[in-house]
PyMOL Python script that loads the backbone (N, CA, C, O; Angstrom):
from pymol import cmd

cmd.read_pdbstr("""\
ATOM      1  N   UNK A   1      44.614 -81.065  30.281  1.00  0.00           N
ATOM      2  CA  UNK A   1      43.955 -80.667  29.063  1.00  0.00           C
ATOM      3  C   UNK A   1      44.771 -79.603  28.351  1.00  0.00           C
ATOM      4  O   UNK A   1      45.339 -78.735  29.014  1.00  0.00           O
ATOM      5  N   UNK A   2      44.869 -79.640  26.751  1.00  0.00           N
ATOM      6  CA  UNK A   2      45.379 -78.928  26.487  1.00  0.00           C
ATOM      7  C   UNK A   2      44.603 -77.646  25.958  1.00  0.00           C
ATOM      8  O   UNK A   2      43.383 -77.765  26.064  1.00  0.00           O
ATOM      9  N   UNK A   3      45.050 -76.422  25.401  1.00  0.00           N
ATOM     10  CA  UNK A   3      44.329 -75.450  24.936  1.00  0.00           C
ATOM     11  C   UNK A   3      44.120 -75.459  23.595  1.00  0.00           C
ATOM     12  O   UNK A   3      44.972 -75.796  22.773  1.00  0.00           O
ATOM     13  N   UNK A   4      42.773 -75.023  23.289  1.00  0.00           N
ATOM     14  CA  UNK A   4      42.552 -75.153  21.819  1.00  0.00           C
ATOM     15  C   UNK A   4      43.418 -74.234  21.089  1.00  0.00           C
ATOM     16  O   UNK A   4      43.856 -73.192  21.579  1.00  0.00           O
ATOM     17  N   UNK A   5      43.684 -74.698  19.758  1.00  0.00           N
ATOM     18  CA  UNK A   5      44.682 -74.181  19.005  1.00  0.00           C
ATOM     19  C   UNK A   5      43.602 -72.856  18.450  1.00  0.00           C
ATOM     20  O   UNK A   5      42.377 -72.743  18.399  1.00  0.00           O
ATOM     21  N   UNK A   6      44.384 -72.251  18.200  1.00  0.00           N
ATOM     22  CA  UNK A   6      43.811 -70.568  17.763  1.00  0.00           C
ATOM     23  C   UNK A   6      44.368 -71.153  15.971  1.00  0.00           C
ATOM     24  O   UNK A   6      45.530 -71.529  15.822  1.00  0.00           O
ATOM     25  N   UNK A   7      43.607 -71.146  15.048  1.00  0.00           N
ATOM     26  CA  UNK A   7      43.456 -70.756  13.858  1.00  0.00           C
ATOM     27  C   UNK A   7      43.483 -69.440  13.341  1.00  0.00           C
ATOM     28  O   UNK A   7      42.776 -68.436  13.424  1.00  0.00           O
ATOM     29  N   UNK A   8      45.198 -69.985  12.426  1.00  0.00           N
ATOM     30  CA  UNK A   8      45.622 -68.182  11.902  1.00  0.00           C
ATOM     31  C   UNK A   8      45.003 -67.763  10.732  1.00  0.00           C
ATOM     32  O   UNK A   8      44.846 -68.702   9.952  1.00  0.00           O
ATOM     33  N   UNK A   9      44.653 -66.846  10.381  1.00  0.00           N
ATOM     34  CA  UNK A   9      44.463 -66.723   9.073  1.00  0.00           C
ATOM     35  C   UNK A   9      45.091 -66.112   8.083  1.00  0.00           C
ATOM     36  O   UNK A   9      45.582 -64.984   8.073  1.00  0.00           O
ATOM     37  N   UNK A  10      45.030 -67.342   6.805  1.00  0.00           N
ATOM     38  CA  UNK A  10      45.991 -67.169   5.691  1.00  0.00           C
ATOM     39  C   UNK A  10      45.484 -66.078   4.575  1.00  0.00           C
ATOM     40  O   UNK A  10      44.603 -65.221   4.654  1.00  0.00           O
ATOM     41  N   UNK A  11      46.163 -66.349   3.757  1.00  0.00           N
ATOM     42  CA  UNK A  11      46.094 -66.114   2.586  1.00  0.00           C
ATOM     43  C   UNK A  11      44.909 -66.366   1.840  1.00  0.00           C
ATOM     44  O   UNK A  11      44.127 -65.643   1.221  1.00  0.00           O
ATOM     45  N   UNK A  12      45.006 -67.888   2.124  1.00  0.00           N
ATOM     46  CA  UNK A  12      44.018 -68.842   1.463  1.00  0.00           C
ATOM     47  C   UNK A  12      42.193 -67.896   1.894  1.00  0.00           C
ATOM     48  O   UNK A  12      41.221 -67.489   1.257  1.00  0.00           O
ATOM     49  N   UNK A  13      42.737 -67.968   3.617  1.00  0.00           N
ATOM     50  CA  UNK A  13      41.135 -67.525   4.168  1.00  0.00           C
ATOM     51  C   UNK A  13      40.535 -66.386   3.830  1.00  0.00           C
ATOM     52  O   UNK A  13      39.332 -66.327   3.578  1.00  0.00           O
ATOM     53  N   UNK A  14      41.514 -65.155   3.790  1.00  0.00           N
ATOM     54  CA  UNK A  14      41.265 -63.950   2.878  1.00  0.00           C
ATOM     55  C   UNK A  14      40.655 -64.120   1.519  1.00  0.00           C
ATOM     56  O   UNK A  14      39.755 -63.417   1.059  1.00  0.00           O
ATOM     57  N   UNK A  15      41.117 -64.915   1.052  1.00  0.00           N
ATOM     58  CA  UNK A  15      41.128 -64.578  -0.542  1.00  0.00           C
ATOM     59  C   UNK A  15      39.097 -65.445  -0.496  1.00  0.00           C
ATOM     60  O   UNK A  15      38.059 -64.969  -0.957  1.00  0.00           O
ATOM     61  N   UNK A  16      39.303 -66.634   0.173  1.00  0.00           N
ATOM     62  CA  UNK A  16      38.122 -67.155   0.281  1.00  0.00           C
ATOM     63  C   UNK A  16      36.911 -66.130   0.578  1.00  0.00           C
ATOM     64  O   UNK A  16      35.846 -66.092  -0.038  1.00  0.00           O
ATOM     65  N   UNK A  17      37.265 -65.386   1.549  1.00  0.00           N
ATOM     66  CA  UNK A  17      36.514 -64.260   2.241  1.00  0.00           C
ATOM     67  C   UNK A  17      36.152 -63.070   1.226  1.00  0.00           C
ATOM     68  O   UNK A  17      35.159 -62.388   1.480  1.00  0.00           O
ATOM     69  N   UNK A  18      36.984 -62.775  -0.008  1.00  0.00           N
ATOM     70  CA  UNK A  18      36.904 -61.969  -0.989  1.00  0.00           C
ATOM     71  C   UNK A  18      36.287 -62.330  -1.928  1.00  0.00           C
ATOM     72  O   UNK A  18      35.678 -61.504  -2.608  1.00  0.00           O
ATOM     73  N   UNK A  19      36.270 -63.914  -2.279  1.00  0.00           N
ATOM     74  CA  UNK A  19      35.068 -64.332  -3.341  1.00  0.00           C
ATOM     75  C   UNK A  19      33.249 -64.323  -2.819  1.00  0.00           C
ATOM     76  O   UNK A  19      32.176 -63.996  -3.324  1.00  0.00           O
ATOM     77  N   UNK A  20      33.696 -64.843  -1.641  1.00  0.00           N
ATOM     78  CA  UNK A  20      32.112 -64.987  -1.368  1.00  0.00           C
ATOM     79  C   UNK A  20      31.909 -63.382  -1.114  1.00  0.00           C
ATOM     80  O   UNK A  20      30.689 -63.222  -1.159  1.00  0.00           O
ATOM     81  N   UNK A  21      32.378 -62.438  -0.930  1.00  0.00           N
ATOM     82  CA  UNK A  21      31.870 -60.925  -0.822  1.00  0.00           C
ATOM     83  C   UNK A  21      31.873 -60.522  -2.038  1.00  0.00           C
ATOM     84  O   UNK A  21      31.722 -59.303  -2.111  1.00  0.00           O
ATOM     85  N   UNK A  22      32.027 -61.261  -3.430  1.00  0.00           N
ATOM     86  CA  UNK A  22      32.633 -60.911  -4.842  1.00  0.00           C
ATOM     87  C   UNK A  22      30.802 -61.774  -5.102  1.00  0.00           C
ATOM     88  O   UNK A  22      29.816 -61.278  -5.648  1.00  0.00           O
ATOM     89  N   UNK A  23      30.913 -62.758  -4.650  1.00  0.00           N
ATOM     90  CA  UNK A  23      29.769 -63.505  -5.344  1.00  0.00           C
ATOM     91  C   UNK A  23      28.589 -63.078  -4.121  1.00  0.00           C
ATOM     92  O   UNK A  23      27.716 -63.872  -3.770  1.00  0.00           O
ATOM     93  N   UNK A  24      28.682 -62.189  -3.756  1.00  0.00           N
ATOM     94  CA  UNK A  24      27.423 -61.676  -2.574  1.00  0.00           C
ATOM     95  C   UNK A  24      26.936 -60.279  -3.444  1.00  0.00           C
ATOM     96  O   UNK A  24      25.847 -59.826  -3.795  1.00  0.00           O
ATOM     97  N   UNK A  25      28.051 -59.951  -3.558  1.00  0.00           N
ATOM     98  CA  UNK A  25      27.677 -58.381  -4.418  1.00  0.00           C
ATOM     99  C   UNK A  25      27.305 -58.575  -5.758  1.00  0.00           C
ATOM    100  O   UNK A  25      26.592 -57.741  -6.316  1.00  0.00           O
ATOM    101  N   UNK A  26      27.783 -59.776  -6.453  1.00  0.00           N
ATOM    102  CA  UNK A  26      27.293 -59.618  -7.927  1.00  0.00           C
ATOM    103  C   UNK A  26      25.756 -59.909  -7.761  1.00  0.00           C
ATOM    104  O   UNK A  26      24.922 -59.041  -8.018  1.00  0.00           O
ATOM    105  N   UNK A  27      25.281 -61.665  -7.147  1.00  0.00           N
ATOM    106  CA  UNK A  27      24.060 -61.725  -6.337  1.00  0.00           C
ATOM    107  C   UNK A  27      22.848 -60.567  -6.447  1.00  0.00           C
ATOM    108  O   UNK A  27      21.751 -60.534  -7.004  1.00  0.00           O
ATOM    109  N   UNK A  28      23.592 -59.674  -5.657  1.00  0.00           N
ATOM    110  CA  UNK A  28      22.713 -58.346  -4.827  1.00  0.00           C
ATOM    111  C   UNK A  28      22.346 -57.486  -6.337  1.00  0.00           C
ATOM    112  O   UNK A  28      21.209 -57.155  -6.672  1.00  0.00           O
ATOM    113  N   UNK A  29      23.453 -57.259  -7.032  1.00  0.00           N
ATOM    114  CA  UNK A  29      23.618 -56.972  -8.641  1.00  0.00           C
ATOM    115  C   UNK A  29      22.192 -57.288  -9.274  1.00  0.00           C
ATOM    116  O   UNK A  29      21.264 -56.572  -9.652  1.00  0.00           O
ATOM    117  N   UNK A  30      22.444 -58.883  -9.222  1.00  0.00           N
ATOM    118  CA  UNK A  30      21.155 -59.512 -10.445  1.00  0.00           C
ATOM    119  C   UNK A  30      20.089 -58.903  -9.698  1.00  0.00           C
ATOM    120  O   UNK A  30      19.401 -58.069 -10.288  1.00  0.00           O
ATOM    121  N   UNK A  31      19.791 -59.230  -8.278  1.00  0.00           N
ATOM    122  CA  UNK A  31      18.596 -59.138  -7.855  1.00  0.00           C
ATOM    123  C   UNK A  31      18.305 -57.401  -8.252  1.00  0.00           C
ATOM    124  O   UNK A  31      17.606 -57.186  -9.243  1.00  0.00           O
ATOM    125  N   UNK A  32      18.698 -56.543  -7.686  1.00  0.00           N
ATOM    126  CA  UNK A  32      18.583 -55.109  -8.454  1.00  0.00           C
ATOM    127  C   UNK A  32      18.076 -55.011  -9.505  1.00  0.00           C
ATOM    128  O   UNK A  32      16.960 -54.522  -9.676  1.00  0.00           O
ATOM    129  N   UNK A  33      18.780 -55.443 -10.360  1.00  0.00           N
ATOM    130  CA  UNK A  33      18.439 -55.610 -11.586  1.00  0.00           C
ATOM    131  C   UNK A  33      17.066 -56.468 -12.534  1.00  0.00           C
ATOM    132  O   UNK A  33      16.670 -56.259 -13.680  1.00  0.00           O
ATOM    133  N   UNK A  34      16.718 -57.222 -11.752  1.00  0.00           N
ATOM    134  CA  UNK A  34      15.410 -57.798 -11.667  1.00  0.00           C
ATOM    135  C   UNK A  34      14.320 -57.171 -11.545  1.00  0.00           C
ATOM    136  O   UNK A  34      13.366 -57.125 -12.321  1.00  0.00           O
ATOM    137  N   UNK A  35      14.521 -56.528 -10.238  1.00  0.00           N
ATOM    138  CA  UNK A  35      13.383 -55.522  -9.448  1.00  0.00           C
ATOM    139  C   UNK A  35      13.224 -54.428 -10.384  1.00  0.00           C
ATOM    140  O   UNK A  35      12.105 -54.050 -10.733  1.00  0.00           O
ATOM    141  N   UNK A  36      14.239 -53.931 -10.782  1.00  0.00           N
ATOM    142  CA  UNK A  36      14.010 -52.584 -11.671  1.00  0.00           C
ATOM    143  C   UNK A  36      13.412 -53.006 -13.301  1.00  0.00           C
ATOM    144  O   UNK A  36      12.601 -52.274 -13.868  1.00  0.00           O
ATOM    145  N   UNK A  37      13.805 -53.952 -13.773  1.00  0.00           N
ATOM    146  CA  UNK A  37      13.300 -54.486 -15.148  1.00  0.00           C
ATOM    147  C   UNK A  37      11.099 -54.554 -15.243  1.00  0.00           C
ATOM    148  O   UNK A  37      10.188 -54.178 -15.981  1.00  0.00           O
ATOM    149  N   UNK A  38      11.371 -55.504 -13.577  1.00  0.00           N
ATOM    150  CA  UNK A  38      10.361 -55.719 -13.542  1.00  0.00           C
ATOM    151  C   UNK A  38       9.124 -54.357 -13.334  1.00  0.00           C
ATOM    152  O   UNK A  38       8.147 -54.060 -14.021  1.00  0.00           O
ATOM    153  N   UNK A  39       9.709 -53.732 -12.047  1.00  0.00           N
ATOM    154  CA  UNK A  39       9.427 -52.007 -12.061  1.00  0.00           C
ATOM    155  C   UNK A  39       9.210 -51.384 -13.696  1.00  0.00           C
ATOM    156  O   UNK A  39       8.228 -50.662 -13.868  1.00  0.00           O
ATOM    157  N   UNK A  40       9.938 -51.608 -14.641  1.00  0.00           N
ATOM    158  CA  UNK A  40       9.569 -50.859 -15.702  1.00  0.00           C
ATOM    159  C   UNK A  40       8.518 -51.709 -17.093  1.00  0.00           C
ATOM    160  O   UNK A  40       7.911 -51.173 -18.020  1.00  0.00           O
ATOM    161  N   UNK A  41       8.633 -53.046 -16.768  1.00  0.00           N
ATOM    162  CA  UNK A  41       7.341 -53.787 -17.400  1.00  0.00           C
ATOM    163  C   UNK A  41       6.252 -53.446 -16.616  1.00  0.00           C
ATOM    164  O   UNK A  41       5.224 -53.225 -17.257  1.00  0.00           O
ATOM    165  N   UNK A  42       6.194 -53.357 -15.613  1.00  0.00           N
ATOM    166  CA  UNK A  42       4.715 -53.038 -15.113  1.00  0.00           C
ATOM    167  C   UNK A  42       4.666 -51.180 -15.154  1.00  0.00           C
ATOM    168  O   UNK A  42       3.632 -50.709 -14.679  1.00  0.00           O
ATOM    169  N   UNK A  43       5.362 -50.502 -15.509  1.00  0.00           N
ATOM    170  CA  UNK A  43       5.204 -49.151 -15.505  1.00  0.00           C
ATOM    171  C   UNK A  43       4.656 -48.973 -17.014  1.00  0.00           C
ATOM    172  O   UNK A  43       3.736 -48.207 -17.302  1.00  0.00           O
ATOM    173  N   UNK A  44       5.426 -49.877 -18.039  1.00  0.00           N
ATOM    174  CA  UNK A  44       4.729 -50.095 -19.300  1.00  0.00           C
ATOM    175  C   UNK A  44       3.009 -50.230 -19.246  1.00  0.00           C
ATOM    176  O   UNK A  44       2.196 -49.422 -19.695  1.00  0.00           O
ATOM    177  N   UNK A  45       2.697 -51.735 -18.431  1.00  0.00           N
ATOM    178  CA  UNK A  45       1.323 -52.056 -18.885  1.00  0.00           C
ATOM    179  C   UNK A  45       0.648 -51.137 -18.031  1.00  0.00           C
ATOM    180  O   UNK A  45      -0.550 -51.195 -18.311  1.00  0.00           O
ATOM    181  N   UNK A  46       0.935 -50.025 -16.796  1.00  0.00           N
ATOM    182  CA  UNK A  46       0.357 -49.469 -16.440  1.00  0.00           C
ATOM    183  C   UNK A  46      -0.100 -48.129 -17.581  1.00  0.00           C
ATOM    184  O   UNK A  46      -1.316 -47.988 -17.716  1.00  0.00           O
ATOM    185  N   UNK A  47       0.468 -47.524 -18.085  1.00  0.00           N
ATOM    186  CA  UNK A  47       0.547 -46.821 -19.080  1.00  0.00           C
ATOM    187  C   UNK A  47      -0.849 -47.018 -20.104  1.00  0.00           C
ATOM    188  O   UNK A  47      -1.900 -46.404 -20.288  1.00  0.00           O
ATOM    189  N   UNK A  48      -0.066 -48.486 -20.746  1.00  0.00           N
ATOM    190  CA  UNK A  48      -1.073 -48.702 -21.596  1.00  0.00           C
ATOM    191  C   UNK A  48      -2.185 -49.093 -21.343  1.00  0.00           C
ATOM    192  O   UNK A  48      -2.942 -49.239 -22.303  1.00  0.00           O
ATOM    193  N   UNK A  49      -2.763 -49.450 -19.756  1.00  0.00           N
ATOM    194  CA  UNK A  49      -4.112 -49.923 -19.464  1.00  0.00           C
ATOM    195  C   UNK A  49      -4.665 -48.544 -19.187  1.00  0.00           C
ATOM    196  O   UNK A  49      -5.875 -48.410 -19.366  1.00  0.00           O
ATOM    197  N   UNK A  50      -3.818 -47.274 -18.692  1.00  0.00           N
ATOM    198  CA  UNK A  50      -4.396 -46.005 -18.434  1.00  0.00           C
ATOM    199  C   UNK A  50      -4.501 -45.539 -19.824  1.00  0.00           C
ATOM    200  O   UNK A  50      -5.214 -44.537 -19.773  1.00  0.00           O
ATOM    201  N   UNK A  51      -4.127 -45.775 -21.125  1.00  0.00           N
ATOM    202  CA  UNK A  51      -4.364 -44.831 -22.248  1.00  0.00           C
ATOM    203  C   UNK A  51      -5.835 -45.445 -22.850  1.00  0.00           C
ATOM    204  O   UNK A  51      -6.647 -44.785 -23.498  1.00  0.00           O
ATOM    205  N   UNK A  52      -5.963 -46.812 -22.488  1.00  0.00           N
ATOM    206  CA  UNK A  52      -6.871 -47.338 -22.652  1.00  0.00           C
ATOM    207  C   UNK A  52      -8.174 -47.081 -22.518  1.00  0.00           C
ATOM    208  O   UNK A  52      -9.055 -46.862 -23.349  1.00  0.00           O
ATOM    209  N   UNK A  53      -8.167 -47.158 -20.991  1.00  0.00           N
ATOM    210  CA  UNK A  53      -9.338 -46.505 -20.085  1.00  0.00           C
ATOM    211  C   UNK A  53      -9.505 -44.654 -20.200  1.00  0.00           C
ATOM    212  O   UNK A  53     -10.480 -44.056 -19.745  1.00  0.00           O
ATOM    213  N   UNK A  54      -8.534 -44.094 -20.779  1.00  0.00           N
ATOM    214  CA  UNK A  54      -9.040 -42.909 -20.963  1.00  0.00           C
ATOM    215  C   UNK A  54      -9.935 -42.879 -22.347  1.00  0.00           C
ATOM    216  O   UNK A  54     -11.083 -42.463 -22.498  1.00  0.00           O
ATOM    217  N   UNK A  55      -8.893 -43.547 -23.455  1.00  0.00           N
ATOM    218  CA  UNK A  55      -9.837 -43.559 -24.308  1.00  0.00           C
ATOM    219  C   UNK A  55     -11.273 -44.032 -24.335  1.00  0.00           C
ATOM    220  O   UNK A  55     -12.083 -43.485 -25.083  1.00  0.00           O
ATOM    221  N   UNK A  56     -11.668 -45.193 -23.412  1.00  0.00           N
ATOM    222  CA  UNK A  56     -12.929 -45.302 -23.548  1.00  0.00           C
ATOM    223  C   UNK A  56     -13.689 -44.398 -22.336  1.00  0.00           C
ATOM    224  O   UNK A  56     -14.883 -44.591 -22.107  1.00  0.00           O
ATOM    225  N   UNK A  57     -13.089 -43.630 -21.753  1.00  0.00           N
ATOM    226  CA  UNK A  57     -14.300 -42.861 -20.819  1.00  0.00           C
ATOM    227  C   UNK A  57     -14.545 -41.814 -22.273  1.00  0.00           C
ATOM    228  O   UNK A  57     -15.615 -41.850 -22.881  1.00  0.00           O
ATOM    229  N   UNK A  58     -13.123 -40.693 -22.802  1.00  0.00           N
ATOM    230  CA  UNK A  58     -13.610 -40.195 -23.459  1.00  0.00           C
ATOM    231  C   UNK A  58     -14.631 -40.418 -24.912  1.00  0.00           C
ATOM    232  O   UNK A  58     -15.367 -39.661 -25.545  1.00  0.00           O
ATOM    233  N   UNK A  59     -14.299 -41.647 -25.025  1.00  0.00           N
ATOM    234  CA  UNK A  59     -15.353 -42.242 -26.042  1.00  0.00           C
ATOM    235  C   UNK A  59     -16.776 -42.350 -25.564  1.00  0.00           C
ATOM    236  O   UNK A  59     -17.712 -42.106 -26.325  1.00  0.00           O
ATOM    237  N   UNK A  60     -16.919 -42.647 -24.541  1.00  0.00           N
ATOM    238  CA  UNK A  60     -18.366 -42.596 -23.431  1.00  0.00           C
ATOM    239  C   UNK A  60     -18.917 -41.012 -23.114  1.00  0.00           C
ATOM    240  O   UNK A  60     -20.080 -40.612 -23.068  1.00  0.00           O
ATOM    241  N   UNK A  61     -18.066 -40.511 -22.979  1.00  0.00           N
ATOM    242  CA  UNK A  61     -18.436 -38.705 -22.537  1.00  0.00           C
ATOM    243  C   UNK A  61     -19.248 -38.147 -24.531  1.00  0.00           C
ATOM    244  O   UNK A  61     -20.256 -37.604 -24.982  1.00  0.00           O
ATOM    245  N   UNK A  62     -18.238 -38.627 -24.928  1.00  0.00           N
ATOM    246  CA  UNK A  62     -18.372 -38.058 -26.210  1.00  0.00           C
ATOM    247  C   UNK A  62     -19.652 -38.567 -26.979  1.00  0.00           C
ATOM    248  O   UNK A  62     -20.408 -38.070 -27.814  1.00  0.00           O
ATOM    249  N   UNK A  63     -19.581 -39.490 -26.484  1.00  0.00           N
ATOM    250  CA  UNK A  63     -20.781 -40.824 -27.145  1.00  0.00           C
ATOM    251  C   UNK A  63     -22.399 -39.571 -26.341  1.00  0.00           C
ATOM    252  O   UNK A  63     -23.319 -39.067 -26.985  1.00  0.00           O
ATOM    253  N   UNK A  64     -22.133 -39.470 -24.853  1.00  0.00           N
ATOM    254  CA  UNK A  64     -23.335 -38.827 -23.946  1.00  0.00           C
ATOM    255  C   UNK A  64     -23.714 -37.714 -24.608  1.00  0.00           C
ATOM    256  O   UNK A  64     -24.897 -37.536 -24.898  1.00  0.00           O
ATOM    257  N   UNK A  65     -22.447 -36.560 -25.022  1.00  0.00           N
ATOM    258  CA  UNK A  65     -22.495 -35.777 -25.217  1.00  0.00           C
ATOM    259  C   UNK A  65     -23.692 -35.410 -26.807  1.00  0.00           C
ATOM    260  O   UNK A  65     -24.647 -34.635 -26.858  1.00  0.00           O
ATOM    261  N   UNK A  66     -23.163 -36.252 -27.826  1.00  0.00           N
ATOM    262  CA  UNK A  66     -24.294 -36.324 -29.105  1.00  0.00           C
ATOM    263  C   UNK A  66     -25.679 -37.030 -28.559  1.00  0.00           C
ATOM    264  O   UNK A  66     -26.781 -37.020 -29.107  1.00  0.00           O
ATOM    265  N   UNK A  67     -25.322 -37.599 -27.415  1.00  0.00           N
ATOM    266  CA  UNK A  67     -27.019 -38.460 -27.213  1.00  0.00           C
ATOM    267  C   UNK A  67     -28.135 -37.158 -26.623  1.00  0.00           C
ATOM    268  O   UNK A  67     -29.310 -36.885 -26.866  1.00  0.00           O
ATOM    269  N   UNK A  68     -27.092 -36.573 -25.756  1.00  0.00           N
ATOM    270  CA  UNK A  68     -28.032 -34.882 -25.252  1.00  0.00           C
ATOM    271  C   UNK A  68     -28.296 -33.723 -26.085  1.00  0.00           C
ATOM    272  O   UNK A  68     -29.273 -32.975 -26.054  1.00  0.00           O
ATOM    273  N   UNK A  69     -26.839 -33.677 -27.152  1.00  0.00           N
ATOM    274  CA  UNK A  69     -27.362 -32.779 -28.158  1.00  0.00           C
ATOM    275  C   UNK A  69     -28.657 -32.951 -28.953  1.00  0.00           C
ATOM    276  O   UNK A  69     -29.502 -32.073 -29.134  1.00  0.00           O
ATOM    277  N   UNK A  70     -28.694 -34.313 -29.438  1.00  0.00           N
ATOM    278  CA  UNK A  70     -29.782 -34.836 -30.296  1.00  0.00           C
ATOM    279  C   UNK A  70     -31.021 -35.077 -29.491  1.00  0.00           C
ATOM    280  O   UNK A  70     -32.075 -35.100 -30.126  1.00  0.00           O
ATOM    281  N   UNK A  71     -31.073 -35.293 -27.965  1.00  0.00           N
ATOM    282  CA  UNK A  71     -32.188 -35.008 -27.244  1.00  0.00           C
ATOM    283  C   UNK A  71     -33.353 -33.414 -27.270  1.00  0.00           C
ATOM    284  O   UNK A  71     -34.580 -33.321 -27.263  1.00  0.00           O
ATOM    285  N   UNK A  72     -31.993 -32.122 -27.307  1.00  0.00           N
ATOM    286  CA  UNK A  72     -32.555 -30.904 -27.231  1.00  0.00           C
ATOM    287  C   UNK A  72     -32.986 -30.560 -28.299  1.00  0.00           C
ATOM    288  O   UNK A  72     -33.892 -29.732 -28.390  1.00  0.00           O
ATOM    289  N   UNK A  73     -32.426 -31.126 -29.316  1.00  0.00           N
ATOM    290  CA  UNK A  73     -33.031 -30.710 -31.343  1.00  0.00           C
ATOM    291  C   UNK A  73     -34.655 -31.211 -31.158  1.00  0.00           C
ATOM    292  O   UNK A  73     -35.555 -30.450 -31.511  1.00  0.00           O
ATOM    293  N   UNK A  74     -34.878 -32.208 -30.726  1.00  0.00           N
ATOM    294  CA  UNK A  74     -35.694 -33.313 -30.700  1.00  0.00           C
ATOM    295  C   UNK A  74     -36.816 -32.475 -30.254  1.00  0.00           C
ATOM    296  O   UNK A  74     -37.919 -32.980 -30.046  1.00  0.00           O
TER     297      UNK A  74
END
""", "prot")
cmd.dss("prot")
cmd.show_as("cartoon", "prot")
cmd.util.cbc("prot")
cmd.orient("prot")
């Protein structure tokens, strides 16, 4: 039997080895970049569902507030 041949590596295999670590990192890139876009659309509608809800509690407090004043005149 003979011995298996040992495979050298070229040029070729390097350079192969440098794209797919070229197209692994850009990859990793988009995905980053996704996560954070998405992170700041939902930091948006969080915002605006909290300016929302404040405005209507304080519209509710404010609303209570003339219903008790006009109770004690009464």
């Amino acid at each position: 039997m003979t011995a298996p041949r040992r495979k050298s590596l070229t040029i070729a295999t390097y350079s192969r080895i440098a794209i797919w670590l070229a197209l692994l990192f850009i990859a990793s890139g988009y995905a980053l970049q996704s996560v954070q876009i998405n992170l700041l659309t939902q930091s948006d509608v969080d915002s605006a569902f909290s300016e929302a809800v404040a405005s209507q509690a304080a519209q509710a407090l404010k609303t209570r507030l003339d219903d008790t004043q006009r109770l004690q005149l009464a």
